[in-house]
N, C-alpha and C positions, 0 to 999 in steps of 0.2 A: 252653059257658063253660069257659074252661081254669082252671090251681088260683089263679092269680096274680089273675083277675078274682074267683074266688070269694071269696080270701082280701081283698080291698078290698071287697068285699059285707059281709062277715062281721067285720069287726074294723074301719073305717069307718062305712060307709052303715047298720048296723042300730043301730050307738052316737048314732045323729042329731046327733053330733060336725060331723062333715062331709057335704058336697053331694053335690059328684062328688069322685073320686079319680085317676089314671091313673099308669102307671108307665112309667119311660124307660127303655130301655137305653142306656147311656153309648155304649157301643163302639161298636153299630149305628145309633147315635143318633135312634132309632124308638120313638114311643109300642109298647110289647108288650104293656099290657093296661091296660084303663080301665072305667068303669063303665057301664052302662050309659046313650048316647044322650052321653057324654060327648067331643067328639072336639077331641081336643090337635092345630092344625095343623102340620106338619113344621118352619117356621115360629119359632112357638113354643116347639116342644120345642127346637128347637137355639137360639135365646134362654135357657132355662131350664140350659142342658148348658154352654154358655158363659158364664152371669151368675157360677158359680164358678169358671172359670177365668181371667177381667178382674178388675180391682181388685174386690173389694167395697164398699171408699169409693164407687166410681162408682156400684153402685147402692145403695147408702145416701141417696145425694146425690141422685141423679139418678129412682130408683124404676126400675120396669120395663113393657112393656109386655106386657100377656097376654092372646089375643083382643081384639085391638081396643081395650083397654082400657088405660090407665094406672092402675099401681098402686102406692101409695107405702111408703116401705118401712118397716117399724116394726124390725126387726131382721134384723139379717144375722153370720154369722161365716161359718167354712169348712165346714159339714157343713148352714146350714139358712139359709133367708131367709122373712124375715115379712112379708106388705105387704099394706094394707089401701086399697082405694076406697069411695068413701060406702055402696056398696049392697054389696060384697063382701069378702071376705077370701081370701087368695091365701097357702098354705103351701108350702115346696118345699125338701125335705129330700133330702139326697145322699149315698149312700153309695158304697162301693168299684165298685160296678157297675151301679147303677141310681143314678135321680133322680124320685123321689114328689112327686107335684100334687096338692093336694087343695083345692077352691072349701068355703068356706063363708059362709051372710047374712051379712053386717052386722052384726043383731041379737045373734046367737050371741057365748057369752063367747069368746074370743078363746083364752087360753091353755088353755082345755078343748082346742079343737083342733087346736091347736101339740103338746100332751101326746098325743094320739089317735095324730098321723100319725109322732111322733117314734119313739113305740113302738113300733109297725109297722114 
């Protein structure tokens, strides 16, 4: 496990904030570490790497699609996007050189794990 995976072990996954977690590299545009059994497809991540470089009205509007899934969006600016489906909640915050995914239920309060992954 390299520091990147333990550190989303350890500041994520043990807070029972969130599910799974993964981290992108912007540049490389490659999932570089994720959680265990969690796997971001190519796919998706370059979805996620481009949802902030297209208008964000578009996915305000329109939601996004994440595995397979449609997910709509609760809030968007330039650094984060919130989108929730019935059974899941889908967080994905972006800084200077990565872009952080993090799954949480449904059930789960929502801004606990907007707050979780923001700080991270």
């Amino acid at each position: 496990m390299n520091e990147l995976q333990a550190l989303l072990n350890d500041a994520l996954l043990r807070t029972k904030h969130v599910e799974n977690a993964a981290i992108i590299d912007i540049k490389q545009q490659k999932v570089c570490a994720s959680t265990s059994g969690f796997n971001v497809p190519p796919d998706d991540a370059l979805n996620l790497i481009y949802a902030f470089h297209q208008n964000l009205l578009q996915v305000r509007r329109g939601g996004l699609f994440f595995k397979e899934k449609r997910y709509k969006c609760v809030r968007a600016d330039k650094h984060s996007i919130y989108l929730q489906n019935p059974d899941r909640g889908l967080i994905v915050v972006k800084t200077k050189t990565f872009i952080l995914v993090a799954t949480y239920k449904g059930d789960m309060y929502p801004s606990v794990c907007v707050e979780a992954v923001e700080k991270l």
